[in-house]
C-alpha positions as CSV (number, residue, x, y, z in Angstrom):
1,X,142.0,-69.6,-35.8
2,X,139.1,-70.2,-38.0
3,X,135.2,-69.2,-37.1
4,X,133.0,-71.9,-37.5
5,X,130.1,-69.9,-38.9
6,X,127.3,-73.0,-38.9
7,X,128.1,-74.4,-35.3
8,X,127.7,-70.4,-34.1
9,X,124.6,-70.1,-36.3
10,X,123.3,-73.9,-35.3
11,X,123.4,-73.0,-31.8
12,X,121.9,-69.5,-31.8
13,X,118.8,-71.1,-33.8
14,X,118.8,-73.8,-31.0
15,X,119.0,-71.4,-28.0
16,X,122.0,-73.1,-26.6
17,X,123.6,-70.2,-26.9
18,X,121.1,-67.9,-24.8
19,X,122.5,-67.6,-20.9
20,X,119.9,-67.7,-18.1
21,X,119.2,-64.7,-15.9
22,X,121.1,-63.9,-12.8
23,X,119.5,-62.9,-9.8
24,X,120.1,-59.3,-10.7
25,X,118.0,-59.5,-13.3
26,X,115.3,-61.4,-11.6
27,X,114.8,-59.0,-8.8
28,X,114.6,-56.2,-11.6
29,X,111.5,-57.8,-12.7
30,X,109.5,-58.6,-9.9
31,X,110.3,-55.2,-8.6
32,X,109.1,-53.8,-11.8
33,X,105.8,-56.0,-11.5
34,X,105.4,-54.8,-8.1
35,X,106.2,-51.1,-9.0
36,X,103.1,-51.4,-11.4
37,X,100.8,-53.3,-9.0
38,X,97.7,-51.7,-8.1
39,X,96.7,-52.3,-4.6
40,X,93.1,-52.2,-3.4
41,X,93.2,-52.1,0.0
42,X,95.9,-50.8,2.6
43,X,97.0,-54.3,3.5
44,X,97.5,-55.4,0.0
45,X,99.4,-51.9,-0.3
46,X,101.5,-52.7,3.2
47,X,102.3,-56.2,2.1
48,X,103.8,-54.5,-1.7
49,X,105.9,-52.5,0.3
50,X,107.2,-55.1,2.3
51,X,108.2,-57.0,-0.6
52,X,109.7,-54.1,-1.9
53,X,111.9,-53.8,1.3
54,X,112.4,-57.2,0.9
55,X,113.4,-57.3,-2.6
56,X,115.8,-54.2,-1.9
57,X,117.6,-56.4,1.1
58,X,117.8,-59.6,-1.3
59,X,119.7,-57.0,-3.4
60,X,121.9,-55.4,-1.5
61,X,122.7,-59.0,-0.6
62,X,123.1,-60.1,-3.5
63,X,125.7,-58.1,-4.6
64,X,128.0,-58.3,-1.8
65,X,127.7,-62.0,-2.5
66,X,128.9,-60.9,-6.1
67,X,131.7,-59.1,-4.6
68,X,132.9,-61.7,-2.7
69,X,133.2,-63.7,-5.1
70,X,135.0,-61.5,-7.4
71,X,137.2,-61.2,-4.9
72,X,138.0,-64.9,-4.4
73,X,138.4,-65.2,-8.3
74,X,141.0,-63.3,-8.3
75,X,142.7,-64.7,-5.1
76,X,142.6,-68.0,-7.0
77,X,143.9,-66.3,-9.9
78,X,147.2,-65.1,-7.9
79,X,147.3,-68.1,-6.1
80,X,147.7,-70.6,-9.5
81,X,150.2,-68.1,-10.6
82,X,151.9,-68.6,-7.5
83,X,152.6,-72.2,-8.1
């Protein structure tokens, strides 16, 4: 199998190579932005904890959802060799 070295370099330099973000990665930022918020008052410092919580749930939520779907993957996996 040959390597087409320009069609892997023609698509780097165009950024269709580059995959978008998954939720994973998104919730890392904005919890990093609001780990470095400053608050000024107490409700701006109560409302930055609850989207802290909040951000935690989506989380947690967020990888079950991954684990479900793993899980399914490979249901449909054995179930196509089945056939």
């Amino acid at each position: 199998m040959k390597t087409d070295f320009d069609k892997i370099t023609r698509r780097f330099l165009l950024g269709e190579a580059k995959t978008k973000p998954s939720i994973r990665a998104y919730t890392e930022s904005v919890l990093n932005i609001l780990e470095q918020f400053v608050s000024r008052s107490q409700r701006e410092s109560r409302q930055v904890s609850i989207a802290k919580q909040h951000l935690n749930e989506i989380r947690k939520l967020n990888r079950r959802l991954e684990e479900k779907i793993n899980l399914l993957e490979e249901q449909i996996k054995i179930l196509e060799e089945g056939k």
